[in-house]
C-alpha positions as CSV (number, residue, x, y, z in Angstrom):
1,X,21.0,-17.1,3.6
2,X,17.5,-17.9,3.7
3,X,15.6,-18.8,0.3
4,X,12.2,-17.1,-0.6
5,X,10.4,-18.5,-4.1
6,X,8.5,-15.9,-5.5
7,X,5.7,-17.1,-8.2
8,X,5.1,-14.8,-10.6
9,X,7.1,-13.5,-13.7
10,X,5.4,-9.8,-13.9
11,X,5.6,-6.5,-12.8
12,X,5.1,-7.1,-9.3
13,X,7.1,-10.5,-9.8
14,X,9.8,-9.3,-10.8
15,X,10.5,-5.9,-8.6
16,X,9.5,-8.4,-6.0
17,X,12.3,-10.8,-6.5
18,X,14.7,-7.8,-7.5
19,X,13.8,-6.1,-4.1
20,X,14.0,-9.3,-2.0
21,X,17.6,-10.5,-3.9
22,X,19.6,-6.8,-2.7
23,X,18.0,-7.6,0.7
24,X,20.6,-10.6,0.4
25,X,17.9,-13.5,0.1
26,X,18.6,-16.4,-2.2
27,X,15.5,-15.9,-4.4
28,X,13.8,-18.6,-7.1
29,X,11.0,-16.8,-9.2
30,X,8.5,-18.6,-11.2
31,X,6.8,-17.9,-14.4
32,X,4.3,-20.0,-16.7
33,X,5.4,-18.0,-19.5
34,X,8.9,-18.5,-22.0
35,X,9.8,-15.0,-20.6
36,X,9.3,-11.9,-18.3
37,X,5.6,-9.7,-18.5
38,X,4.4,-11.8,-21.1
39,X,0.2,-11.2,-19.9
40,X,-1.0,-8.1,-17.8
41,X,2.5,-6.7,-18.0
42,X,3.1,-6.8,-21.6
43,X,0.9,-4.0,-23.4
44,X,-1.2,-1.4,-20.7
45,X,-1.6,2.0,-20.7
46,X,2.2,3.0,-19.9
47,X,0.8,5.3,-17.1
48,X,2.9,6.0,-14.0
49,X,0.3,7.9,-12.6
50,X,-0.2,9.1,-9.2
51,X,-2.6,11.5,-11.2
52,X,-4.9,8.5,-11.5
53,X,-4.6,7.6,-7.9
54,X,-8.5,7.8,-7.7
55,X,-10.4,4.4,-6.5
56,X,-13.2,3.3,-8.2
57,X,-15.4,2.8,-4.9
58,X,-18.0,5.7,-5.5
59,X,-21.3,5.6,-6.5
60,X,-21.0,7.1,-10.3
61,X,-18.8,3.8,-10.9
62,X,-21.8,1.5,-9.9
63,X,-24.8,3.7,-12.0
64,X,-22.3,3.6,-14.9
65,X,-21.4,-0.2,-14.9
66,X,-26.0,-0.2,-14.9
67,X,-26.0,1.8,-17.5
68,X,-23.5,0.3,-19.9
69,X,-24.7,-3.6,-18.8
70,X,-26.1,-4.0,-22.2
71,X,-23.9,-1.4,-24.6
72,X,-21.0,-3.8,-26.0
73,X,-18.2,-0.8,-26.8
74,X,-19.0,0.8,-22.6
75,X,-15.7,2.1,-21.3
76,X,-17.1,-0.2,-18.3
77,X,-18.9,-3.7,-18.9
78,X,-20.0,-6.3,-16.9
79,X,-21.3,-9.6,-17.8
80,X,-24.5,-9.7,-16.1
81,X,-24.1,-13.2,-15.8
82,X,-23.8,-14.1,-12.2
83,X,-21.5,-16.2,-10.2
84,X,-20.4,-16.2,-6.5
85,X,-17.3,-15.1,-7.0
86,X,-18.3,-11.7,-9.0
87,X,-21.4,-11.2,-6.7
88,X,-19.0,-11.5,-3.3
89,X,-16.5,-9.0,-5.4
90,X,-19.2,-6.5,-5.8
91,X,-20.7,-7.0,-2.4
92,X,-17.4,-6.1,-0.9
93,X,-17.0,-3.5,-3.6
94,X,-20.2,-1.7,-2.1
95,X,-18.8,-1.9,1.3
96,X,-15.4,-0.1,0.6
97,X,-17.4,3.0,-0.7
98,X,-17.3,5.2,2.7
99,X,-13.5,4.4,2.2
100,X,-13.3,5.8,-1.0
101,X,-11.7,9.3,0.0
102,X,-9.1,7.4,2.4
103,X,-8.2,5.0,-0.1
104,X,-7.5,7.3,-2.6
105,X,-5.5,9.3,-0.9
106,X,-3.4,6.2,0.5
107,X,-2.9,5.1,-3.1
108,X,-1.6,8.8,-4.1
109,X,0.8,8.8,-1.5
110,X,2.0,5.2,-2.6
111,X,2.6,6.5,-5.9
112,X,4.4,9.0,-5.5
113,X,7.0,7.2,-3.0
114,X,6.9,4.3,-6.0
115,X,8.6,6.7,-8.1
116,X,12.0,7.4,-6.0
117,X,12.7,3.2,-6.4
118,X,11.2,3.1,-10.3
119,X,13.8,5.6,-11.4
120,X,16.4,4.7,-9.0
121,X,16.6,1.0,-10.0
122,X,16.2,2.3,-13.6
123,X,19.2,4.5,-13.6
124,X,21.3,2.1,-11.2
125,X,20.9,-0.8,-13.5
126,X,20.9,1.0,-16.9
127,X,17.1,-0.3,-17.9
128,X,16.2,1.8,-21.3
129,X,12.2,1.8,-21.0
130,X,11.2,4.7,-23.2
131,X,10.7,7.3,-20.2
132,X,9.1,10.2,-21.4
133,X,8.8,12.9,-18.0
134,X,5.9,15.0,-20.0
135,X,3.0,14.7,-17.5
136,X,-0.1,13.7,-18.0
137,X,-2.8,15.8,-18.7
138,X,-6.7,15.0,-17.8
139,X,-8.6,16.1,-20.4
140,X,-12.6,16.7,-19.8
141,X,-15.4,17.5,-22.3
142,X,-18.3,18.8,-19.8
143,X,-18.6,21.0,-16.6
144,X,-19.7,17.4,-14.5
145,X,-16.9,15.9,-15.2
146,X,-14.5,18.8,-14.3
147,X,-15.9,19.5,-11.5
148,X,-15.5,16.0,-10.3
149,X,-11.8,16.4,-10.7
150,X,-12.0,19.1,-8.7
151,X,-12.3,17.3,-5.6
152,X,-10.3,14.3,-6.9
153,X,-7.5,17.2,-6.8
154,X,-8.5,18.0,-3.3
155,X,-7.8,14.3,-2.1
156,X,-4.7,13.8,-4.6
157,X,-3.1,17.1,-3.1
158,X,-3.8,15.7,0.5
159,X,-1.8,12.7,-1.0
160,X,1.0,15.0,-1.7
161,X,0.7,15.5,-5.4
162,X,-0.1,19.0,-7.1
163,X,-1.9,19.4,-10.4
164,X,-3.3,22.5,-11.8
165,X,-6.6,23.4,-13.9
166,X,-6.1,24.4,-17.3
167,X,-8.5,25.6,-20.2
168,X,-8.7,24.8,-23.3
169,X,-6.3,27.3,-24.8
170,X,-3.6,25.8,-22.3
171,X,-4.4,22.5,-23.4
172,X,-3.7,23.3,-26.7
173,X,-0.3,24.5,-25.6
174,X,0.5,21.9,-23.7
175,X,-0.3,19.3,-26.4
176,X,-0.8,21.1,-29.8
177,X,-1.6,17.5,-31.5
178,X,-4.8,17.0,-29.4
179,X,-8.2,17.9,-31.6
180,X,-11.9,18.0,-30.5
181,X,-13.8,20.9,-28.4
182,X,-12.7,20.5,-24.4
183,X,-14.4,22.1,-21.5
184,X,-11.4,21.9,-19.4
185,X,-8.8,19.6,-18.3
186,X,-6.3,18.9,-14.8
187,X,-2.1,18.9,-16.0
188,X,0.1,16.9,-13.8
189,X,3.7,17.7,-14.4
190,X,5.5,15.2,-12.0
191,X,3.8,11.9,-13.9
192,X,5.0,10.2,-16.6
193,X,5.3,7.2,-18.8
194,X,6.8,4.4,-20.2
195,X,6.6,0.8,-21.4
196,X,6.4,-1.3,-18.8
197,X,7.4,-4.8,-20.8
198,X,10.9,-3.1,-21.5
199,X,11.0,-2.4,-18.0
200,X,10.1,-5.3,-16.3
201,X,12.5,-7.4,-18.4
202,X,15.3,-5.2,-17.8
203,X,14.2,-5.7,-14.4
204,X,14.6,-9.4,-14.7
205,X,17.7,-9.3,-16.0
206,X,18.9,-7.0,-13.8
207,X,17.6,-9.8,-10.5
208,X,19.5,-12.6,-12.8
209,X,22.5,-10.4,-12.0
210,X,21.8,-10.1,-8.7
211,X,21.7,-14.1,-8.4
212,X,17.8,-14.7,-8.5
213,X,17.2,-18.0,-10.1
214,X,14.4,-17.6,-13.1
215,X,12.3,-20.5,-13.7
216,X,10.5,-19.6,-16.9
217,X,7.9,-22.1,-18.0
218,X,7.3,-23.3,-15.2
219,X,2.9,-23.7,-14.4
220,X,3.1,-23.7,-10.7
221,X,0.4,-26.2,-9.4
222,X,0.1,-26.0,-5.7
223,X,1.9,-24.1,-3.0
224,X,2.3,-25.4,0.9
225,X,3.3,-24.3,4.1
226,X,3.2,-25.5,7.5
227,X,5.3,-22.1,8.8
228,X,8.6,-22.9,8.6
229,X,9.5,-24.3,5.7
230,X,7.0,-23.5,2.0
231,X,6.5,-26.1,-1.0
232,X,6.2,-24.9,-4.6
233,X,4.9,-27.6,-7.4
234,X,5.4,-26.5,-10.7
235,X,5.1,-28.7,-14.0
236,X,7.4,-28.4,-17.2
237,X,7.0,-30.1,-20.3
238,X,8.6,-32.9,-18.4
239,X,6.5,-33.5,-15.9
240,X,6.6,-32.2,-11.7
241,X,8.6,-31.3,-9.0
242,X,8.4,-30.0,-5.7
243,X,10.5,-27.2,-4.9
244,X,11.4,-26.3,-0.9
245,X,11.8,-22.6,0.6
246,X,12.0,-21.0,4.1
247,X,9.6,-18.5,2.4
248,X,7.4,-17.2,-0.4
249,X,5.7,-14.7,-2.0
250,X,2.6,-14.8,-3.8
251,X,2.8,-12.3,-6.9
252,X,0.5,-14.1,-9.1
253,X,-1.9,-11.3,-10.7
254,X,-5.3,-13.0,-11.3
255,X,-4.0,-16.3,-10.2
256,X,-3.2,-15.2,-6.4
257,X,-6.9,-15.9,-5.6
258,X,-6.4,-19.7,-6.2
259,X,-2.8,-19.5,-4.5
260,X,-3.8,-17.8,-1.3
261,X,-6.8,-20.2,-1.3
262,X,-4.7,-23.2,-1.0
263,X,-2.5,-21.5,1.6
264,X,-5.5,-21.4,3.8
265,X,-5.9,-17.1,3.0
266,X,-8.0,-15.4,1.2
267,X,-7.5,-12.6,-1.4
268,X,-10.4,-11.9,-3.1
269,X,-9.5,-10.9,-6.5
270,X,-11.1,-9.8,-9.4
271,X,-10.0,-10.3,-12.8
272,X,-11.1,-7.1,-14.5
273,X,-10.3,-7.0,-18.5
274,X,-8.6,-4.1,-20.1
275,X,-7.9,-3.2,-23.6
276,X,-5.0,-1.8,-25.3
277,X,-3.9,-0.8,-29.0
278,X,-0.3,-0.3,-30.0
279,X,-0.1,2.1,-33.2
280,X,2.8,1.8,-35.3
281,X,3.9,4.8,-36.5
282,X,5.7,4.4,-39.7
283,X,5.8,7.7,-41.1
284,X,6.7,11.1,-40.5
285,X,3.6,12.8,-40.7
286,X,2.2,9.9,-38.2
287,X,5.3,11.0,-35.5
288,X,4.4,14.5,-35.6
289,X,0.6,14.4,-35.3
290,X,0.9,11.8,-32.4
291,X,0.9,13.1,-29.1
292,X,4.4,13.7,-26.6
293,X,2.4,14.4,-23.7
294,X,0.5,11.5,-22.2
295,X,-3.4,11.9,-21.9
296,X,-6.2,10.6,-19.2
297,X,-10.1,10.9,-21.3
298,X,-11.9,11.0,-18.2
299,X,-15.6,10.2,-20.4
300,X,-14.2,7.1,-22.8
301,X,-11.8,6.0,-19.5
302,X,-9.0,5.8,-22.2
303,X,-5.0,6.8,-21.6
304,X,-2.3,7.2,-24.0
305,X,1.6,6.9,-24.0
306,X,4.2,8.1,-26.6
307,X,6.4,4.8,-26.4
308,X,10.0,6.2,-28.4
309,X,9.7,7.8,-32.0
310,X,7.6,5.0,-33.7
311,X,4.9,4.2,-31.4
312,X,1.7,5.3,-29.8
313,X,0.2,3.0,-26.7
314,X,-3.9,3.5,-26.4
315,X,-5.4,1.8,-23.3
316,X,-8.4,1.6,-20.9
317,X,-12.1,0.1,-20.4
318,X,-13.0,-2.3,-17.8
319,X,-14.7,-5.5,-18.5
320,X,-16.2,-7.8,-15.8
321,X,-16.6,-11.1,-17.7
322,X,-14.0,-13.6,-15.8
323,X,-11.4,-15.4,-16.4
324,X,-11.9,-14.5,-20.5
325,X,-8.8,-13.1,-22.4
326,X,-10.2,-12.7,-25.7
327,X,-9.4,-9.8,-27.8
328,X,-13.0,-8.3,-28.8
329,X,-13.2,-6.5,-32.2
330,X,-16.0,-4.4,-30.8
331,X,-13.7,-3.6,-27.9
332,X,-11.1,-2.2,-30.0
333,X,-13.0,-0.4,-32.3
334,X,-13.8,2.4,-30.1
335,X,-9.9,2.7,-29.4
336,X,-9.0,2.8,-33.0
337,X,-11.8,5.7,-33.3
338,X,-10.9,7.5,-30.8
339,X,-7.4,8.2,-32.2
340,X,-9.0,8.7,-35.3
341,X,-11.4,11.6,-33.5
342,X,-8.4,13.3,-31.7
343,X,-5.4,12.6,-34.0
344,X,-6.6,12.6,-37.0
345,X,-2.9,13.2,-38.2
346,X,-2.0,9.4,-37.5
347,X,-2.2,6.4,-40.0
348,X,-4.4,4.0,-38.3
349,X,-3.3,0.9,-40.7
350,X,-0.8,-0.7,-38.3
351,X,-2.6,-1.2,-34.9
352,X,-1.5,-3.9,-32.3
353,X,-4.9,-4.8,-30.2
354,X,-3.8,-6.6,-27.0
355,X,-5.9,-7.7,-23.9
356,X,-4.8,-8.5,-19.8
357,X,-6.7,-9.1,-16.6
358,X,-6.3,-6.3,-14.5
359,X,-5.7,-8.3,-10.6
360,X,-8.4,-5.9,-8.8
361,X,-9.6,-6.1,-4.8
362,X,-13.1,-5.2,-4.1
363,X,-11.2,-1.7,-2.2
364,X,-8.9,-1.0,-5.2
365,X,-6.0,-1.3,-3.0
366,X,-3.2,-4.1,-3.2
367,X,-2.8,-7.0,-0.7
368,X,0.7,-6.1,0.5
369,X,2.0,-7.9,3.3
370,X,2.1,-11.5,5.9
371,X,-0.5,-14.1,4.9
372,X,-1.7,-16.8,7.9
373,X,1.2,-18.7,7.9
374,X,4.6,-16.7,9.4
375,X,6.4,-17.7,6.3
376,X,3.7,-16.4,3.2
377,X,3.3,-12.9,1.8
378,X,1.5,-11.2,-0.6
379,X,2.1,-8.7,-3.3
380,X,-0.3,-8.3,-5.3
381,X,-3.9,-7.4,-6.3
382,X,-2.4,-3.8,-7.5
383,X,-5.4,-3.3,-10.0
384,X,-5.5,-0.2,-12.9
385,X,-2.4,1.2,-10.5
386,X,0.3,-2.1,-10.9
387,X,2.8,-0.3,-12.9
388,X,2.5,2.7,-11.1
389,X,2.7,1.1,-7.2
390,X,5.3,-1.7,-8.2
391,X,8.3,-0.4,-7.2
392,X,7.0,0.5,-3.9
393,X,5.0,-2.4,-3.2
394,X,8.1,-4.5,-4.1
395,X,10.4,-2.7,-1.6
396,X,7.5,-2.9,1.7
397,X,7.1,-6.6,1.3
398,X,10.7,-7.1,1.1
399,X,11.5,-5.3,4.2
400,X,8.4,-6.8,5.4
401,X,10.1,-10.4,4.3
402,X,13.5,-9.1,5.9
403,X,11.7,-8.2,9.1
404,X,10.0,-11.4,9.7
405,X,12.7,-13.8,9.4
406,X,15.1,-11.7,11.7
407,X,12.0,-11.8,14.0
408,X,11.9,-15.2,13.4
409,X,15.5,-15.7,14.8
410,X,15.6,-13.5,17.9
411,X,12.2,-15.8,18.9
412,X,9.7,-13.0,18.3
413,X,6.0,-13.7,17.3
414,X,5.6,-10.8,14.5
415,X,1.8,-9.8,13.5
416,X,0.1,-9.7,10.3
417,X,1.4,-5.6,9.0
418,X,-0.7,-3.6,7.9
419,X,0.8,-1.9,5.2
420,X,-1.4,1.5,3.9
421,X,0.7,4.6,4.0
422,X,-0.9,7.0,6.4
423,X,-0.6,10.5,6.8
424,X,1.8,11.7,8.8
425,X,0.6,13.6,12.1
């Protein structure tokens, strides 16, 4: 049985390991934290949303981000503040936008396949996350930014996922709790949502069943390889030790940058800030005017998810400003106005703000797949889509992992894989 570490107690982490263990590999995962999707996985959006399959490499993203450089509550914000890191990001960024049709409708047809493993593991290992199957409906306040969804629809539907137009009036029908004046809006009934920190650590347990070891607090300082056998460091409270694999897997989030770096790769990632606000929903009148049916506000770049009775999940903006994890009160103001504007129904007093590092490549899509050495992969890099494309993800790098080492054994050189889901001839 050959044993794989994989470093990284998230999402991705955690599918990762799950996918790897039924695949019969003895499998260690690492985590800084006490516990399971305890940073990017632990409050977003609750979107899994092959409706928001879109990349961001088009030109309206880059005159927006110069736009909103210097307004502090932008749905997008960058720190003008160079360094090389952000100004290589954005360079290869730029050079990814006559890919922007072809990567969006890779990352569609990802999605959608993610959601056959997502419920199946759900439902085979009895993992309660608050699914709600409601859609998600787009919602649009102006002709411009209707139209643009227009041809997004053209490029999710050559994905393989239908939405429809609706107007206002159906809108209303399909979620009666939304207020405000709407030029239009796109419905999606196959998406849906759910919280992905119930998940993922219903996920973990469900691996810890399987016989994956969980190495909780433990800071991983260094990885190695030299092909055929891979060295994890890690530091407890009680000092170091070195831990030996036939393999590993890189599912670090932000951090996969530094690890790849010292595995002689490089993943250029970007951590790109996003916001969230959990409202408590104490009271009746709160339940009722809170929406069932998740929403996408293409103009504030903010998405909502009904999380059980008693809670409302309010996510979105991007923030270019590093390695920072702050929670910024004049971030989550406009979040607590905006429910305030289209719910006014709901008792703002009990909000949860919350702030993770989205792991972004400069092409928006994840890094799936063999690193330099025969013996290192990578999942990861997933961006404003790593809830949705986890369960996916997870399974291609474990067959990927499967296919290498029995490769490995019959003699056979295998090739870096390249890993983008292609339309079928």
């Amino acid at each position: 049985m050959k044993s794989i570490a994989v470093i990284g107690g998230g999402i991705t982490g955690v599918t990762t390991a799950y996918a790897l263990a039924k695949r019969g590999f003895a499998v260690t995962l690492f985590e800084k934290n006490r516990y399971a999707a305890m940073e990017t996985s632990f409050a977003n959006g609750g979107q899994l949303s092959a409706s928001n399959a879109e990349v961001w490499n088009h030109w309206s993203t880059i005159l927006k981000g110069l736009k909103w450089m210097l307004k502090s509550d932008a749905p997008l914000l960058v720190n003008p503040k160079p360094s090389w890191h952000k100004l290589s990001w954005f360079a290869e960024f730029i050079g990814n936008l006559p890919h922007y049709e072809r990567n969006t409708i890779e990352s569609t047809r990802l999605a959608i396949s993610a959601r056959e493993h997502l419920f199946a593991w759900a439902q085979t290992e009895g993992v309660d996350f608050d699914l709600k199957k409601e859609g998600i409906l787009h919602i649009y306040r102006d002709k411009k930014g209707f139209d643009h969804a227009g041809e997004v629809s053209k490029m999710l539907a050559q994905g393989g996922l239908p939405r429809r137009a609706v107007t206002p009036v159906e809108m209303k029908a399909i979620e009666p709790t939304l207020a405000g004046d709407y030029y239009g809006g796109y419905f999606t009934e196959s998406d849906s949502t759910g919280d992905i920190h119930k998940f993922t650590t219903g996920m973990a347990n469900a691996a810890e069943r399987l016989g994956v070891r969980c190495l909780y607090g433990q800071d991983v300082l260094s990885l190695h390889s030299n092909g055929t056998k891979a060295e994890v460091t890690a530091a407890d409270g009680d000092g170091h030790e070195t831990h030996y694999f036939d393999g590993l897997v890189v599912c670090a989030g932000v951090e996969s940058r530094r690890f790849a770096a010292q595995l002689g790769d490089r993943v250029n990632i970007y951590p790109v800030k996003g916001y969230s606000i959990t409202v408590n929903l104490p009271d009746a009148q709160s339940q009722a005017a809170a929406p069932t049916v998740s929403l996408l506000d293409d103009e504030t770049k903010l998405v909502t998810s009904r999380l059980g009775v008693d809670r409302f999940r309010v996510a979105g903006t991007a923030e270019f400003n590093g390695y920072n994890k702050d929670i910024r009160a004049d971030r989550i103001r406009p979040l607590v106005e905006w429910v305030n504007q289209c719910f006014p129904g709901i008792n703002t007093r009990q909000v949860v703000p919350w702030a993770g590092l989205r792991p972004m490549m400069p092409n928006m899509m994840p890094r799936v797949g063999r690193g330099s050495a025969s013996n290192v992969f990578y999942n990861t890099g997933h961006g404003h889509l790593g809830w949705t494309l986890s369960a996916v993800t997870a399974d291609m790098v474990g067959g990927v992992v499967a296919d290498n080492f029995v490769a490995h054994s019959l003699g056979i050189t295998s090739a870096v894989i390249d890993l983008r889901v292609r339309p079928q001839p």
